[in-house]
C-alpha distance (Angstrom), angle and dihedral (degrees) to the residues before:
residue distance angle dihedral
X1 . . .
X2 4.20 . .
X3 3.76 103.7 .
X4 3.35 129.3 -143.2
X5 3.61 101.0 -96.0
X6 3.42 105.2 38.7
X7 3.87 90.2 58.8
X8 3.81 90.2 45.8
X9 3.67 93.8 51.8
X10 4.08 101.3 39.7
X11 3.62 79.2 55.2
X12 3.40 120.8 38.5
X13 3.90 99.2 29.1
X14 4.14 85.0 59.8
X15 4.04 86.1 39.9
X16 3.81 86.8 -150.2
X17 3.76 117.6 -159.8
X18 4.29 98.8 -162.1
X19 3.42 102.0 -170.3
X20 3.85 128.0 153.5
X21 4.36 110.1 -129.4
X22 3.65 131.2 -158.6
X23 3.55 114.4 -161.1
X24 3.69 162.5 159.1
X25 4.40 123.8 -60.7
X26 4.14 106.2 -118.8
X27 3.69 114.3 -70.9
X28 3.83 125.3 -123.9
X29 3.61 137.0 -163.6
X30 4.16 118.2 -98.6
X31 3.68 125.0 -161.9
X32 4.14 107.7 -122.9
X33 3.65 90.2 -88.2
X34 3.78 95.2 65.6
X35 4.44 85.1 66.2
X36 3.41 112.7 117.6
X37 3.79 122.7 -116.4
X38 3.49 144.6 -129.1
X39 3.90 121.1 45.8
X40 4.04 124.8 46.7
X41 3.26 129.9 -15.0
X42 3.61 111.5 -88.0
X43 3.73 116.0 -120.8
X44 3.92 113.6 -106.6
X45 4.03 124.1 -169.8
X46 3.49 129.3 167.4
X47 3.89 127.2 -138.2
X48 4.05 133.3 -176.3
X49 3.71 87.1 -63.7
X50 3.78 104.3 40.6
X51 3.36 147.2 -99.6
X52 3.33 127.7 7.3
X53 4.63 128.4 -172.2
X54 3.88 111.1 -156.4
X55 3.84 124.5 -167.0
X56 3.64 128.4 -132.4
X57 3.68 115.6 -147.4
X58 3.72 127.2 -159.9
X59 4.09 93.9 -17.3
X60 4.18 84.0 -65.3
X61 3.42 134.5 127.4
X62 4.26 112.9 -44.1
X63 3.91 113.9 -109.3
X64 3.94 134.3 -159.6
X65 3.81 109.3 -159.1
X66 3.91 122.8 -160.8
X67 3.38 100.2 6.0
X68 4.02 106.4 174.4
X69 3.97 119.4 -132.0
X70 3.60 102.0 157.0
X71 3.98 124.2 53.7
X72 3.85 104.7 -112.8
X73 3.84 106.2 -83.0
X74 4.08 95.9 -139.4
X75 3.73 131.2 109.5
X76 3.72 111.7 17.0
X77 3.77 94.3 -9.6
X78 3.82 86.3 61.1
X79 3.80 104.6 121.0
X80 3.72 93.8 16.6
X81 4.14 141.7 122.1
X82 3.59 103.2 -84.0
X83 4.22 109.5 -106.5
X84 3.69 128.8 -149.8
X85 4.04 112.4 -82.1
X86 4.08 122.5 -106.3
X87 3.57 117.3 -104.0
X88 3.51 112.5 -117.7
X89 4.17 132.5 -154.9
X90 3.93 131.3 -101.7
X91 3.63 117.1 1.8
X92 3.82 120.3 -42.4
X93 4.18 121.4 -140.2
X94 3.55 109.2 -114.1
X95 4.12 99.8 177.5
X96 3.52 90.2 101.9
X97 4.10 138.1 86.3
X98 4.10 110.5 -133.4
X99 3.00 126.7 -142.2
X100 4.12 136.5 -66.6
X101 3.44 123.7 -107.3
X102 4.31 116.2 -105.5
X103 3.85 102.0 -78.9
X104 3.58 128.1 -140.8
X105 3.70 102.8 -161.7
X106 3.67 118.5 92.9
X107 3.62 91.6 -130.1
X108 3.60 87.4 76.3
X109 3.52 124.8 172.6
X110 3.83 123.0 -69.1
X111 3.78 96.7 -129.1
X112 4.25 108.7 54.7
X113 3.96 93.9 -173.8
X114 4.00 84.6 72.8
X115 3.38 106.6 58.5
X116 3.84 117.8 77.5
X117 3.97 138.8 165.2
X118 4.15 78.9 -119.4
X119 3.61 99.0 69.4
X120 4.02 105.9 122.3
X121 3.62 91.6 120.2
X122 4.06 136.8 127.5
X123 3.74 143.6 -145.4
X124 3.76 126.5 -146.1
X125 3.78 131.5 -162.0
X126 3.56 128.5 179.3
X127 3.71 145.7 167.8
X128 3.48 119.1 -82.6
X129 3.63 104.0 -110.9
X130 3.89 92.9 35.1
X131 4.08 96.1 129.4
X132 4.40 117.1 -178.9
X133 4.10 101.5 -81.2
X134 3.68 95.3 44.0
X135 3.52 100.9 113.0
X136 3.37 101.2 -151.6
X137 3.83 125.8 172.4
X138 4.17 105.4 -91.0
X139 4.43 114.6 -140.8
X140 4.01 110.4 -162.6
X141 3.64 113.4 -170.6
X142 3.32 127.3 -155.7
X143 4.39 114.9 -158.1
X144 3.78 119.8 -128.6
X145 4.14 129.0 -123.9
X146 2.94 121.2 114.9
X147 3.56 106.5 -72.8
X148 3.91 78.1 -76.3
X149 3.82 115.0 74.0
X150 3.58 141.9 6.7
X151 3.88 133.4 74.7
X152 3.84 142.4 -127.9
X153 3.84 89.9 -128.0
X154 3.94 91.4 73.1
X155 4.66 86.9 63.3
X156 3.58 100.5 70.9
X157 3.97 112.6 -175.4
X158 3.85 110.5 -154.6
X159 3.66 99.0 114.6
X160 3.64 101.4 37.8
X161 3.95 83.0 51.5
X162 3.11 94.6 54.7
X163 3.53 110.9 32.9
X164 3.59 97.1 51.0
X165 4.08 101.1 28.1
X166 4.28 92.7 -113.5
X167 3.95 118.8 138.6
X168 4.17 91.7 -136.3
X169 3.73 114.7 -146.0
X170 4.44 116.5 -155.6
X171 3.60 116.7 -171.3
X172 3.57 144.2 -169.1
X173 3.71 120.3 -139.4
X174 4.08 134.2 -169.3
X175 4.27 107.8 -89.7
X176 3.75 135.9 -157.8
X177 3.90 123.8 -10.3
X178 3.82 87.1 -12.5
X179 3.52 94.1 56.0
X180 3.99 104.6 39.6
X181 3.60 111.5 19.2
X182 4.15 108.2 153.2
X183 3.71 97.4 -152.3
X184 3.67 109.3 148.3
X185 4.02 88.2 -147.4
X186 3.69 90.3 57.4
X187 4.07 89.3 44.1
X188 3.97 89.1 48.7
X189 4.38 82.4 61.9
X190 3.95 92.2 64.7
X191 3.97 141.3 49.6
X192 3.31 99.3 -116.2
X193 3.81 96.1 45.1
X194 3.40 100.9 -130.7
X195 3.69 141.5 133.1
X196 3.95 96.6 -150.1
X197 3.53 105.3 107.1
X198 3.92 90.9 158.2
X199 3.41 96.6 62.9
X200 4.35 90.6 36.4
X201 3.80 81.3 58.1
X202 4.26 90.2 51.4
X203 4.01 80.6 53.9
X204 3.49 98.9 50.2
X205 3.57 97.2 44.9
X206 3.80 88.2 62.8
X207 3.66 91.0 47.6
X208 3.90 83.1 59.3
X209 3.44 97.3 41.5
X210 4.15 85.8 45.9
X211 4.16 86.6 61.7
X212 3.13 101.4 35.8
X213 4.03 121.6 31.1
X214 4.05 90.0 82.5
X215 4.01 81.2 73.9
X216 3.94 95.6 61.0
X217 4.63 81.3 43.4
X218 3.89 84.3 -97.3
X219 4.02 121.8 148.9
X220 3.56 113.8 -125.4
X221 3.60 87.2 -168.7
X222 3.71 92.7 65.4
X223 3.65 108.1 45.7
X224 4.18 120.1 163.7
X225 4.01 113.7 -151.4
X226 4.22 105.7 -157.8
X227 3.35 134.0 168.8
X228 3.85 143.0 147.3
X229 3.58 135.6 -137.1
X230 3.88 111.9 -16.6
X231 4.14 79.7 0.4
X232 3.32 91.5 64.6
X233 3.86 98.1 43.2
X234 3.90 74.0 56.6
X235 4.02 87.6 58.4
X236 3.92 86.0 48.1
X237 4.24 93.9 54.5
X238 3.71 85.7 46.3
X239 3.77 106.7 51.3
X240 4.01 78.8 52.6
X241 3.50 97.2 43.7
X242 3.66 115.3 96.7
X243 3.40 103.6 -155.3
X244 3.89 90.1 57.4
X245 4.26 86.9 62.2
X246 3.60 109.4 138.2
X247 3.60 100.8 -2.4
X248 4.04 86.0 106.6
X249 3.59 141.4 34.3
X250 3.94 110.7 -169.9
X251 4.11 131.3 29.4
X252 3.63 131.7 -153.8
X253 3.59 114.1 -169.1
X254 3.57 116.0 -170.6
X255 4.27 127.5 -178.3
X256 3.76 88.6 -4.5
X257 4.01 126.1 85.1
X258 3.81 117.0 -173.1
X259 3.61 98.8 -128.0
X260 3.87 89.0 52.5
X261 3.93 84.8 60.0
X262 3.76 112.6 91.5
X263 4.41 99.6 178.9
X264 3.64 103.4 -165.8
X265 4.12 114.8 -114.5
X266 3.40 126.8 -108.7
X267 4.10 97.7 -96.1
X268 4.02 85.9 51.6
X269 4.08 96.3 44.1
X270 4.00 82.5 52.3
X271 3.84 95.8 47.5
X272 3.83 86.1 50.5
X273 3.41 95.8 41.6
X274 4.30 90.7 53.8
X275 3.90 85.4 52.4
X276 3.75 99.8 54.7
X277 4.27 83.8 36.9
X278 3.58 86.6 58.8
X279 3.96 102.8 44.1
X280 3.57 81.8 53.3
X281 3.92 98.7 60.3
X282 3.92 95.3 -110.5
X283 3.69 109.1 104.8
X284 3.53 103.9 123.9
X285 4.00 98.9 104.0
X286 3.40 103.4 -138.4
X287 3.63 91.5 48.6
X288 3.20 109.7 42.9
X289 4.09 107.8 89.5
X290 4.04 84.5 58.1
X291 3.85 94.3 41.2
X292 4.62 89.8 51.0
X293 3.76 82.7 47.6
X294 3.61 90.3 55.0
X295 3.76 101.6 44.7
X296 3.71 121.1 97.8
X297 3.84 117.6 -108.5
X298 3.78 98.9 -110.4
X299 3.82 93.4 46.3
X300 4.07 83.2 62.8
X301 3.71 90.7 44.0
X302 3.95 90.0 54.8
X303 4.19 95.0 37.6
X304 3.86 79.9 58.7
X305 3.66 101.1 57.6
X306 3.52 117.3 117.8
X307 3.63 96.7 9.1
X308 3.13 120.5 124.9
X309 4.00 114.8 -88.8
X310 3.99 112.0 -93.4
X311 3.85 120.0 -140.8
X312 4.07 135.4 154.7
X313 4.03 108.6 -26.7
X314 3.80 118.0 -147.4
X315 3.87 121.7 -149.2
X316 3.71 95.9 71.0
X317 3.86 143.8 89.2
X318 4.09 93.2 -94.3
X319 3.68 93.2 54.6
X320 4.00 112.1 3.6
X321 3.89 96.8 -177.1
X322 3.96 137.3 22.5
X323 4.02 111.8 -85.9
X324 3.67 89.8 -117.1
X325 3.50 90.4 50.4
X326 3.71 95.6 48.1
X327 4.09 98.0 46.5
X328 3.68 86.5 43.2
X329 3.86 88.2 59.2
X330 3.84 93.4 33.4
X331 3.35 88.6 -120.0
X332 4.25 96.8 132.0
X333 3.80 135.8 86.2
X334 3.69 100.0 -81.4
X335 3.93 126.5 -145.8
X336 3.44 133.0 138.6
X337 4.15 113.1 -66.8
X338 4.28 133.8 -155.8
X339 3.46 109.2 -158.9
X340 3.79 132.6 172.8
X341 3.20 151.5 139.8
X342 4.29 146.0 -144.1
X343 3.74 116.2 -96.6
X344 3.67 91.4 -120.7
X345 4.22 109.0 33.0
X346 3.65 90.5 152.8
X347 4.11 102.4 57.7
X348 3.59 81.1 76.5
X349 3.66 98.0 62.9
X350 3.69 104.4 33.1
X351 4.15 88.5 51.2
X352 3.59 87.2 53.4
X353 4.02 94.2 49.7
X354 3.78 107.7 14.6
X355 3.68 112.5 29.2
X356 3.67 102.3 142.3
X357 3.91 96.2 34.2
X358 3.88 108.8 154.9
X359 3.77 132.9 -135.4
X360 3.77 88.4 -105.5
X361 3.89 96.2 49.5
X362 3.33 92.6 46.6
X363 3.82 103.2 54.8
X364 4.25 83.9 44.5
X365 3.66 88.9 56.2
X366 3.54 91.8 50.1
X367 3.82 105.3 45.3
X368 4.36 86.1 43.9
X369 3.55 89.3 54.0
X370 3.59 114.6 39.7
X371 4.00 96.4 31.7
X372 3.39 120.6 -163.0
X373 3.69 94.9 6.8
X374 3.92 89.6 52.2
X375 3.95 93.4 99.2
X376 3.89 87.9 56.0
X377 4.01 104.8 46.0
X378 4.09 78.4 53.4
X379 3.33 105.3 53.3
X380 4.28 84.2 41.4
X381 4.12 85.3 49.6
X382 4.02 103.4 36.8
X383 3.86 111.2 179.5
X384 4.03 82.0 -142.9
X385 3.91 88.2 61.7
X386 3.70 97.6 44.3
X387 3.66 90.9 40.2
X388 3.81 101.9 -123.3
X389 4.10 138.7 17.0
X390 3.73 91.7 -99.3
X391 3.62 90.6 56.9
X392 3.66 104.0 46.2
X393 3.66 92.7 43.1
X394 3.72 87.2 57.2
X395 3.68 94.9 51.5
X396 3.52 91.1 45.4
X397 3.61 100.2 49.7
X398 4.38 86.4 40.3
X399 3.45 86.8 63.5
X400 3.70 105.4 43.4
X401 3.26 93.7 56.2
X402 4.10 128.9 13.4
X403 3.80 99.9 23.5
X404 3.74 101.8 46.9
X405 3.87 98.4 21.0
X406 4.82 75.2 58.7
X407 3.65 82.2 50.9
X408 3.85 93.3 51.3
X409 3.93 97.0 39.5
X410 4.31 82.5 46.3
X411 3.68 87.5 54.7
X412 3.65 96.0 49.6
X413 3.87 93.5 46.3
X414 4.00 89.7 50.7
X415 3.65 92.1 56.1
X416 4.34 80.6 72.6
X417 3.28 122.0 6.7
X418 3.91 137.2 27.3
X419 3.22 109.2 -77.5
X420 3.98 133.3 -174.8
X421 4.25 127.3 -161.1
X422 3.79 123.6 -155.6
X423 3.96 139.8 178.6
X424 3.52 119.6 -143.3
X425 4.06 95.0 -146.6
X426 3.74 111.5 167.4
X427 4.00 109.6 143.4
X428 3.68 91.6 -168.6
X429 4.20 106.0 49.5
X430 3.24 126.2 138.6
X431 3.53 124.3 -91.7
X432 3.68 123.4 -119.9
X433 3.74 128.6 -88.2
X434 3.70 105.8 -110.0
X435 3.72 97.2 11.9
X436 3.52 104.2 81.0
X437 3.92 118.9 131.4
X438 3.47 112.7 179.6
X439 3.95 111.5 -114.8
X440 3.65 95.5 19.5
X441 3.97 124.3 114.9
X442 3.49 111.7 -134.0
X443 3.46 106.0 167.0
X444 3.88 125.1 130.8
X445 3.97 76.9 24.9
X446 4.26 132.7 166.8
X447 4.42 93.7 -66.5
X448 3.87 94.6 13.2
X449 3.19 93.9 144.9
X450 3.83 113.6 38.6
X451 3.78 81.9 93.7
X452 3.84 91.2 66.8
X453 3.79 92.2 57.3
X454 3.54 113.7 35.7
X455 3.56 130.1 58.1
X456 4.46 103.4 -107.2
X457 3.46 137.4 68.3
X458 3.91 121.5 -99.3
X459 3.60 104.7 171.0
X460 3.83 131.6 64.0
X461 3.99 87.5 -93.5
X462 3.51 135.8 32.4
X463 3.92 119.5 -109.1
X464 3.73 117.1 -80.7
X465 4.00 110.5 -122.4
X466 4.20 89.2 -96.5
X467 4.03 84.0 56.0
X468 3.55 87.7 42.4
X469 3.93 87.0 54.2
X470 3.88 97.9 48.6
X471 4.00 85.5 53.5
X472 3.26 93.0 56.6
X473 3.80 99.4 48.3
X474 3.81 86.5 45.6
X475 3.88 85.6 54.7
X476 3.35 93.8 50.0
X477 3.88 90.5 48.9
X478 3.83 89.0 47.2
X479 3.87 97.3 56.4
X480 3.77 93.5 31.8
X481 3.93 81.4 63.8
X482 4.39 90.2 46.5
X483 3.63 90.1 50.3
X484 4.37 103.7 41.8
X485 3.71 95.9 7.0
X486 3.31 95.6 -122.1
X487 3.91 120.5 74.5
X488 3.81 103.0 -117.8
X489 4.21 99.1 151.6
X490 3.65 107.6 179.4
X491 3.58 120.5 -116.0
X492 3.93 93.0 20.4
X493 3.74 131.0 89.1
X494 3.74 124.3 -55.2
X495 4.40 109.7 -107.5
X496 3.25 99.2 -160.7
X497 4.35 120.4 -159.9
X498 3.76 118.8 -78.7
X499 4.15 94.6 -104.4
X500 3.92 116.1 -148.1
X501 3.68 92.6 -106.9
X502 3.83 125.2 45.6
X503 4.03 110.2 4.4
X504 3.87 116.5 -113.8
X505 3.67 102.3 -146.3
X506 3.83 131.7 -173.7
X507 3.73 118.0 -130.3
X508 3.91 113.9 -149.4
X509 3.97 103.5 -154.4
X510 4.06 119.2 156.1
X511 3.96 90.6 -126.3
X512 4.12 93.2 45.7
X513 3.52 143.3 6.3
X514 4.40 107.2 -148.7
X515 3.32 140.7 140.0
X516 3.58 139.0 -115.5
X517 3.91 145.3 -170.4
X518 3.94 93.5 -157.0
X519 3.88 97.0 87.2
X520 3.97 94.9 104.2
X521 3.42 85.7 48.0
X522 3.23 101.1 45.5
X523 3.85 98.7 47.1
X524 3.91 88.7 47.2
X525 4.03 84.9 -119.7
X526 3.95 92.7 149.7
X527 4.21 81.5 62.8
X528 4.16 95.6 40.3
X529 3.53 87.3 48.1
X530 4.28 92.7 60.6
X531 3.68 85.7 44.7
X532 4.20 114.5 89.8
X533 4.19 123.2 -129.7
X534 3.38 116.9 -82.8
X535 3.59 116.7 -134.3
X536 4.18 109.7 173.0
């Protein structure tokens, strides 16, 4: 039988985002005659390397699609620090997506000819009238999964841009065993000796988007870091990361509190990272950098099966302690931080592992896992009060870990910089593609509300115009907070500063935006917090 805590923890430690993408073929550059014709004028700008041609859709907000900032990381540069990109001649096409990076998961994506080992590529959407000199505030979003799957290419921009005046940044980063492999022979190859290229690539993209954003009228000076999920463990790594210093000003962290976080060390990222070498057929140590290099791409993607799910390592020159660790100590680039979470994260994972969990399981669970304080987290999280086992195990395991682990990471935050809660509460949102389990609520779910602030669909429906309305106010909070940081929107509710006693945290609910001081209380944090980590 799966118990309790070793779903909880395979899950929710990884903060998976399993979601099944459709998207664009690889994207190439044109010369100028290759434009299409007819219509406006399509926007042109030109960056380090050269020349880029936008596309306007619909009168919205103007776009640049796979924009390179990395070199490609194949061949020989396989398992490498990302370098700066070539320039190229004439004016390259930028109307179309590239390509994902090589996923891990085996959810996969639904299209194969779009994912690709040459994947460090970026999209850019601004308002219309954004011209180079505006200054205006800069959003860079990092995707969710795991450190496995996903893709920036799904977050489009366009209404954020130009509903709240933002230039919005989406970027792909390096997954799996070919983005976080803790070999100390690969480590020995770059400055910082480290083996995480995924979060290297994070850097460099805001070393690109540091040069160049002032071309698209963006602010280098006022640069937002966001993510969700595994992307926002990814915001975590990089406000401790010293080589990211300066390179941003603001962080949103959505779906993924720092002290939830537990980045392998060093010595475990290299015992991990001999595994997958040796599934692989390269475990002779002084071959095996040239024999990974040499492997196909889907032979790494089936070595990696089963293995546990790589992400950021600490220990080494790119990130020398754990996040936690580091904001604890405050010891990490400080600016002023959102962070939130859904009022039901864990529906997500439970549906997807123990939808038809009975009464009787769920109390055995329980008691196995939490010992001799089993007979009090069930009789604080009665299946008769939630209304069924799959329900109270998700509100147990919500509050365990994202909601009061937010609350912690909030609290930690406050203690230096500004810092501002929210509460994604929407009864009624959609329910994720590819999640769906017939019966099961999943609303306020794990990545409820990326749907609310990017421009795509993620549930089995689109957003009815009230949902459509609480997106926009929480994109108008959003790049209130990238341009002042703080989010003070006019004409919505005050979101007042996280204090250092009792949180003040917004609730985002279609009929009314409020806040509320009840969120420990309501999360049963005071309890969680007596209770120790569980590691099995």
């Amino acid at each position: 039988m799966r118990t309790l805590l070793g779903t909880a923890l395979a899950l929710t430690l990884p903060l998976a985002l399993t979601l099944t993408l459709t998207l664009a073929a690889p994207v190439a550059a044109v010369p100028p005659a290759a434009a299409a014709s007819g219509g406006p004028p399509r926007p042109l700008v030109t960056v380090a390397q050269g020349i880029l041609r936008g596309e306007e859709r619909d009168g919205g907000a103007q776009e640049f699609l796979g924009v390179p900032y990395a070199a490609p990381p194949v061949g020989t540069q396989r398992l490498r620090a990302p370098r700066p990109p070539a320039r190229w001649h004439g004016v390259r096409d930028a109307a179309r997506q590239a390509p994902a990076c090589l996923q891990f998961s085996p959810f996969g994506l639904a299209d194969p000819r779009a994912v690709s080992e040459d994947c460090l590529y970026l999209d850019v959407y601004r308002p219309r009238a954004a011209r180079p000199g505006a200054r205006l505030p800069v959003v860079l979003w990092m995707h969710g999964g795991a450190y496995s799957q996903g893709t920036g290419t799904q977050f489009g921009g366009r209404t954020m841009a130009e509903l709240t005046g933002t230039v919005v940044v989406s970027i792909n980063y390096r997954l799996g065993q070919l983005g976080y492999l803790g070999l100390p022979e690969l480590g020995r190859e770059n400055a910082l000796r480290s083996g995480s290229f995924g979060l290297m690539d994070q850097v460099e993209a805001l070393r690109w988007t540091r040069a160049n954003i002032g071309a698209f009228g963006g602010d280098p000076g006022s640069v937002t870091i966001a993510g969700q999920s595994a992307g926002s463990g990814s915001v975590c790594a990089l406000l401790a990361a010293p080589a990211a210093a300066g390179l941003f000003h603001r962080a949103v962290l959505q779906s993924g509190p720092c002290t939830l976080l537990r980045p392998p060390d060093s010595t475990e990222a290299e015992a991990h990272a001999r595994s997958f070498a040796a599934r692989a057929g390269c475990s002779v140590p002084a071959e095996v950098t040239a024999c990974l290099r040499r492997a196909p791409g889907a032979a790494l993607v089936e070595a990696a099966r089963t293995l546990p799910t790589p992400g950021p390592a600490s220990g080494d020159g790119l990130l020398p302690v754990p996040p936690a660790r580091a904001i604890g100590s405050g010891a990490w680039n400080k600016v002023p931080v959102l962070i939130g979470s859904t009022r039901s994260e864990a529906r997500f994972f439970v549906a997807l592992t123990q939808p038809r969990l009975t009464a009787e399981e769920y109390a055995a669970q329980v008691l196995a896992g939490y010992g001799a304080a089993g007979p009090e987290v069930l009789a604080r999280y009665p299946v008769a009060e939630h209304g069924s086992p799959y329900l109270a195990l998700s509100a147990l395991m919500t509050d365990s870990t994202f909601a009061c682990h937010t609350a912690w990471t909030a609290q930690l935050f406050a203690s230096r910089v500004p810092t501002f809660f929210y509460e994604f509460d929407d009864p009624g949102s959609p329910t994720l593609a590819g999640a769906q389990v017939p019966g099961l609520d999943q609303s306020n779910a794990h990545s409820a509300e990326l749907a609310y602030l990017h421009d795509f669909t993620m549930g089995e429906r689109p957003l009815t115009p009230v949902q459509v309305a609480l997106g926009n106010r929480m994109k108008r909070y959003w790049g209130a907070f990238a341009r002042f940081g703080a989010p003070v929107a006019p004409g919505q509710a005050r979101w007042p500063a996280v204090g250092t006693g009792t949180a003040t945290v917004l609730t985002l609910h279609p009929s009314a935006t409020r806040t509320t001081t009840s969120f420990d209380a309501d999360h049963q944090c005071a309890f969680w917090r007596t209770q120790p980590p569980r590691t099995v």
